[in-house]
C-alpha positions in Angstrom: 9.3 107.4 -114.6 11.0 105.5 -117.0 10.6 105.6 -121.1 12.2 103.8 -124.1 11.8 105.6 -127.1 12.8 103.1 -130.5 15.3 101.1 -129.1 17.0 98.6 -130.9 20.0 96.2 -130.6 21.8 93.5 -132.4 24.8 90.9 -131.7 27.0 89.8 -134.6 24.7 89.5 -137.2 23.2 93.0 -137.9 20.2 91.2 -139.7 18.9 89.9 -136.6 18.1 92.4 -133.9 17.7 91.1 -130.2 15.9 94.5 -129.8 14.0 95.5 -132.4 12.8 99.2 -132.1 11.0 98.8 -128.7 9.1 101.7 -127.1 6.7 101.5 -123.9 6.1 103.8 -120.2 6.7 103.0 -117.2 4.1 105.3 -115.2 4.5 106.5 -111.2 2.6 104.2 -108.9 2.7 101.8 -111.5 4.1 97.9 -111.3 4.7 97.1 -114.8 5.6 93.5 -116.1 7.6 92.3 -118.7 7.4 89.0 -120.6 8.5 86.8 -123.4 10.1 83.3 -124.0 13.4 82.9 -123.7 16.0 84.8 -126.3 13.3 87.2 -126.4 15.1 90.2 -125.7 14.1 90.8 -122.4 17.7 90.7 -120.2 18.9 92.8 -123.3 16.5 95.5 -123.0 17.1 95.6 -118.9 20.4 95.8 -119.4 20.3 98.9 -121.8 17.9 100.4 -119.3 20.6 100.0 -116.3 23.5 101.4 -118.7 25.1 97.9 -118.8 24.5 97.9 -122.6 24.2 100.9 -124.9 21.4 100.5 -127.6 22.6 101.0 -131.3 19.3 102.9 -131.8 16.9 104.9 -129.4 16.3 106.5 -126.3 16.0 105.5 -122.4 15.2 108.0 -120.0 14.5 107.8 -116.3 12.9 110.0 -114.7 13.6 112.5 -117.5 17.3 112.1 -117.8 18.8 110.2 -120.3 20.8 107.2 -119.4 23.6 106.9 -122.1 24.2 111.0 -121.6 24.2 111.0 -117.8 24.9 107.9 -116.8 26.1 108.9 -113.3 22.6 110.7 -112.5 20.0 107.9 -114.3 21.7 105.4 -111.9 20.4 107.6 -109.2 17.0 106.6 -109.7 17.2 102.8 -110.1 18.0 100.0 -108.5 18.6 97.1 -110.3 18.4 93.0 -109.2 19.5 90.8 -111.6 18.5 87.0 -111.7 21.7 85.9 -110.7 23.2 88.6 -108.0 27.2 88.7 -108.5 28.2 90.2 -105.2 31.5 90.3 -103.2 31.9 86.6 -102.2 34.4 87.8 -99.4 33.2 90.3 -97.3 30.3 89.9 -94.9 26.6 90.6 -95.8 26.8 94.1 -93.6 29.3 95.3 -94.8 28.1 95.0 -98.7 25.1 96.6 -96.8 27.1 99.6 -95.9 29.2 100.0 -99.4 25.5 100.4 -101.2 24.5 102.8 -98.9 27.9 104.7 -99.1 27.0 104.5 -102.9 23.9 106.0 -102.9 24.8 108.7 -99.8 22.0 107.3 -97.4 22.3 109.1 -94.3 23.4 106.7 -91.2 20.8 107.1 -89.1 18.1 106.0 -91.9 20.5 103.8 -93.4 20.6 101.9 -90.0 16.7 101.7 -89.6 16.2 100.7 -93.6 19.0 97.9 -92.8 17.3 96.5 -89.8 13.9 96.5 -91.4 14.6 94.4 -94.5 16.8 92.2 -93.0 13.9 91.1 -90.7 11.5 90.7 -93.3 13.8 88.6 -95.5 14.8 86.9 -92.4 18.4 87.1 -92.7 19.2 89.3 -90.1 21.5 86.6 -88.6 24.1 86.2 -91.4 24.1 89.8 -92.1 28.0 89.0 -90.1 28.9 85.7 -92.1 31.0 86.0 -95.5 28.8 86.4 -98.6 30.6 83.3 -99.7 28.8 81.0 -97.2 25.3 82.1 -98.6 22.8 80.3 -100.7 21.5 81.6 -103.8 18.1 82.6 -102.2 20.2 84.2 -99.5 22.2 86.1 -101.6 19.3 87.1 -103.8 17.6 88.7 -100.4 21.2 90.5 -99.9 20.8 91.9 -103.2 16.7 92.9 -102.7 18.1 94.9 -99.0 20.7 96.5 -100.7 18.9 97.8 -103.5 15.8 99.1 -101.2 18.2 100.8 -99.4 18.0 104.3 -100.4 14.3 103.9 -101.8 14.7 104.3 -105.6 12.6 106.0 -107.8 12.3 103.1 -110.2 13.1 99.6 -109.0 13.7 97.4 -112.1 14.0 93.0 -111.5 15.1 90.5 -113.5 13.2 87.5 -112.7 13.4 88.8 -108.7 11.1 85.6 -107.3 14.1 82.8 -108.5 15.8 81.5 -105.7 13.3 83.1 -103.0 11.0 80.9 -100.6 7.7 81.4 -100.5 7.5 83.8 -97.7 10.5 86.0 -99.3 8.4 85.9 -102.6 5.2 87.5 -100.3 7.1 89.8 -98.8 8.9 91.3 -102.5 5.1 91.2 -103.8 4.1 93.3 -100.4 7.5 95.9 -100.8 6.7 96.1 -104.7 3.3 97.4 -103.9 4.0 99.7 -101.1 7.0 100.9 -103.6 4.4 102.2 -105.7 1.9 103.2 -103.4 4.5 106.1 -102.7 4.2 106.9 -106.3 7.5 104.9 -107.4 7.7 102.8 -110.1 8.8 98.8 -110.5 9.8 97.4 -113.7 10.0 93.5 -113.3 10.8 91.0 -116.0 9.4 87.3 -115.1 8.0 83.8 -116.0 5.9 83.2 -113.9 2.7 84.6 -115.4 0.0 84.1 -112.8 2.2 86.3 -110.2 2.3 88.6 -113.5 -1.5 88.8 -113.9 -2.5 89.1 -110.5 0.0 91.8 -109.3 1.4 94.0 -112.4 -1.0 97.2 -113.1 0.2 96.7 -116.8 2.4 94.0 -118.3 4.4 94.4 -121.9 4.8 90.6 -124.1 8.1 90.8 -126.1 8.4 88.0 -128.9 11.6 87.8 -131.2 13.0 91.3 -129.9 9.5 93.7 -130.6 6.8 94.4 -128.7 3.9 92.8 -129.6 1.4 93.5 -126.6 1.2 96.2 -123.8 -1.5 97.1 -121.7 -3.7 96.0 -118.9 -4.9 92.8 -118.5 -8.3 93.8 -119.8 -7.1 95.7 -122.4 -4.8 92.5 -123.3 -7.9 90.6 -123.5 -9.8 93.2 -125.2 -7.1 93.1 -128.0 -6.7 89.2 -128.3 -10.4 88.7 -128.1 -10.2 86.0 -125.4 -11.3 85.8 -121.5 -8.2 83.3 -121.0 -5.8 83.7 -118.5 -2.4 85.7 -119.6 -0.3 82.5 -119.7 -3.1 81.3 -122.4 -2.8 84.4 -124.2 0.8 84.9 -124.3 1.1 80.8 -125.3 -1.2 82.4 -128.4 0.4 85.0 -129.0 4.1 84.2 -129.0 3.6 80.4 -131.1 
């Protein structure tokens, strides 16, 4: 569903790559997580994966089309919610329901039922009519989540998608997430918190200083590092 074959990329100084030749799958029916500290690389390699950056070196395909050479068509298969949602601040939640339905030609009459039933579960159903301007950041963050389950997406890749959500929003993504891939779709999700990590990814990827220095499942982590520890302990290890 989605594969990044040696991908690299640098910023200003071409000695120090932010990206340094990266390759990992992302199976169907898979949740896959992806860590690191900060500056590791890992809002860098999301955004080459959503076509917001174009990797100096390397590959990204989803679901078998190549992103940088049809653009237009990868997007097809994605959704993408970023940590901090930029959305239009003056029109009113439904109506920036509507324009990402328009985007991605979801039929009205599913559109309509898709609309109602996320709005429910991220209980915002009654600002859907208020300016996106008036919401808070965890409202706008569920905007973002509705609008990008929308048309059901192949692939549905978060940056750190649990900021700014209650604890009841959080349950419900964790639910969706899982029933996303229990139709044999894929979620790519980049976090901190590692416990959520551990218990809910079906494989999770460490990035440290722009490579990939772990990918696997949690017992095949643990196999590798030698350790029964909890992933935060290993990933503490492994990234000193």
């Amino acid at each position: 569903m989605l594969k990044l074959q040696q991908v690299s990329k640098t910023y200003g100084n071409k000695n120090i790559k932010a990206v340094d030749n990266i390759s990992f799958e992302v199976n169907p029916g898979e949740i896959f997580g992806f860590v690191g500290p900060n500056g590791a690389g890992k809002t860098t390699t999301i955004k080459m994966m959503v076509s917001l950056l174009k990797p100096d070196t390397g590959k990204i395909f989803i679901n078998g089309i190549d992103n940088q050479e049809n653009i237009l068509e990868a997007k097809k298969q994605f959704s993408y919610v970023p940590d901090n949602p930029e959305l239009f601040e003056k029109i009113k939640g439904l109506e920036y329901l509507k324009f990402m339905a328009d985007v991605y030609e979801v039929p009205t009459t599913e559109r309509q039922k898709l609309i109602e039933k996320y709005l429910d579960i991220f209980e915002i159903k009654e600002a859907v009519n208020d300016p996106i301007g008036s919401y808070s950041h965890g409202m706008k963050q569920k905007l973002a989540l509705v609008g990008a389950l929308i048309h059901n997406p192949e692939v549905f890749i978060l940056d750190e998608p649990m900021v700014g959500l209650d604890p009841k929003a959080s349950f419900e993504l964790k639910k969706i997430m899982r029933e996303h891939c229990d139709q044999g779709k894929s979620v790519f999700f980049s976090t901190h918190v590692l416990d959520v990590a551990e218990k809910i990814c079906d494989r999770i990827a460490i990035i440290n200083k722009g490579k990939i220095i772990e990918v696997g499942t949690m017992d095949e982590i643990r196999a590798k590092a030698g350790s029964h520890e909890s992933l935060e302990n290993i990933f503490l290890e492994l990234t000193e």
